[in-house]
N, C-alpha and C positions, 0 to 999 in steps of 0.2 A: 240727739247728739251722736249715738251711734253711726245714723247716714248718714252727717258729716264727716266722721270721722273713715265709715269706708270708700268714701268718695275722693279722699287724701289721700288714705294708702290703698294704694290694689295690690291685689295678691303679685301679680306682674311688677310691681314696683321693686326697682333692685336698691335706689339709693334710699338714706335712711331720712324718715320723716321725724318729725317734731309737731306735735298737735298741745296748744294753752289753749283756755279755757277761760276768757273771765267772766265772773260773773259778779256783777254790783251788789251791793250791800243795799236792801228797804227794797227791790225789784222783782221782780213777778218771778225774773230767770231763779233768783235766791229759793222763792220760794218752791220752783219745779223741781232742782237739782238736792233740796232738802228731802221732797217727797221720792225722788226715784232712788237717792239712796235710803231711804228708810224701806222702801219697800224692795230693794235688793239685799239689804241687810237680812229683813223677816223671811225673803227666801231660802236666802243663803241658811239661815237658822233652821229653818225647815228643812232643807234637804240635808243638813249634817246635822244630825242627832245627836245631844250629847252623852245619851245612853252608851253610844259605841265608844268600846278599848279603844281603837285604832287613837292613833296622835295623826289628828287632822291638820293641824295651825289653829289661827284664833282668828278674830269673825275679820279681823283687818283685812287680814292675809287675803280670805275670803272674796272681800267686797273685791280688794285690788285685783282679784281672778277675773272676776267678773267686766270689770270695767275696758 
């Protein structure tokens, strides 16, 4: 999904884009887009510690960095 989506926007791109996503309910996409964010979430977990003081955000905030 990524390389679709940098193939929409280029950095060269000045006007503003708009990038949906659907994805069907009982369908294989359901289940890809379940696994990558689960396992962008276990990153995201991983790389912010919740040992550290620091006020990071929360794991939402996170994923939506990510994405």
């Amino acid at each position: 999904m990524d390389q679709a989506i940098a193939r929409i926007h280029r950095m060269t791109q000045s006007k503003q884009t708009f990038i949906h996503t659907v994805i069907i309910k009982d369908t294989i996409e359901e289940g890809l887009m379940d696994n990558i964010l689960k396992k962008k979430s276990e990153l995201f977990r991983t790389v912010v510690d919740d040992d550290d003081d620091e006020d990071v955000g929360n794991e939402d905030e996170g994923v939506a960095m990510m994405n």
